[in-house]
C-alpha positions in Angstrom: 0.4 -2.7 -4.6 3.5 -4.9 -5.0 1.8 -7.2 -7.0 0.8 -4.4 -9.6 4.3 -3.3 -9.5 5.9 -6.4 -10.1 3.2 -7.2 -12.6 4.5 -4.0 -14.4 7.9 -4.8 -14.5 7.4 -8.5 -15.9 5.7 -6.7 -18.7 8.1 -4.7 -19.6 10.9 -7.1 -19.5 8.1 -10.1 -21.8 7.8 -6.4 -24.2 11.4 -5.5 -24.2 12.1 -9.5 -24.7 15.1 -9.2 -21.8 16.3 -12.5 -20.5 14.7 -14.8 -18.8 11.4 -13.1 -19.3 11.3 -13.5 -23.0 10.8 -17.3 -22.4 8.2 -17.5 -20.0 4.0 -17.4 -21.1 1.8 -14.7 -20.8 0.2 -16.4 -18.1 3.0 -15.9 -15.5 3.9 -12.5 -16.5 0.3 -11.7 -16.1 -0.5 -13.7 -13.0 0.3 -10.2 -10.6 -2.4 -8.7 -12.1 -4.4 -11.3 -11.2 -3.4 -12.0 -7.7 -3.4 -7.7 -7.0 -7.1 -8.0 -8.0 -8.0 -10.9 -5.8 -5.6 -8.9 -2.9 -7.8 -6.3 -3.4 -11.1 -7.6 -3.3 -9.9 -9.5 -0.1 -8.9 -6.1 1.7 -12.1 -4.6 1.1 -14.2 -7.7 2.3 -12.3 -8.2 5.4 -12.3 -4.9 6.3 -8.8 -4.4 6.1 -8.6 -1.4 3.9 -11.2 0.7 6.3 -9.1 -0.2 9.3 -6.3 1.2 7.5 -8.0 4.0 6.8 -9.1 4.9 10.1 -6.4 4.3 11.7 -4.1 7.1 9.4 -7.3 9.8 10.2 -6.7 8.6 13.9 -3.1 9.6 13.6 -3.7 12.5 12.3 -5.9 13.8 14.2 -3.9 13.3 17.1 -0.8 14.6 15.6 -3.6 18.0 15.4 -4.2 18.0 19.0 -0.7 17.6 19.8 0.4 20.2 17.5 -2.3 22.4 19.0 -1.7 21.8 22.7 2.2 22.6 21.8 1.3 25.9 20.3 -1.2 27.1 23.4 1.0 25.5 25.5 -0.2 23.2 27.4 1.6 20.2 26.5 2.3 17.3 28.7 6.0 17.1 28.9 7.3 14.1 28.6 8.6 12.7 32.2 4.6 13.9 33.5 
């Protein structure tokens, strides 16, 4: 995601020809793009992106049962 954002913002600096941008090729303003696309197909083949994935539905499925054991209450307080 950084590299599409910085890819962005080299973009707009080549298009609104601000300095030092304005000098440099297309080819290293455009390079982000190219480097968030091989990030990405890296995250999904290692497995990376599914990990990351799980481990936010883990999270919030134990912030659930927390929230649920606080309302009945039976929470575990914390020095137990």
């Amino acid at each position: 995601m950084y590299f599409l954002g910085l890819g962005l913002v080299l973009l707009v600096m080549k298009y609104l020809e601000m300095s030092p941008v304005h000098a440099w090729s297309w080819w290293i303003v455009a390079a982000p793009f190219g480097l968030a696309v091989v990030w990405w197909q890296w995250a999904d083949a290692s497995g990376y992106t599914k990990k990351k994935a799980m481990e936010r539905e883990d999270a919030r499925k134990q912030a659930r049962i927390d929230n649920n054991r606080e309302a009945i209450g039976t929470a575990r307080k914390k020095g137990d």
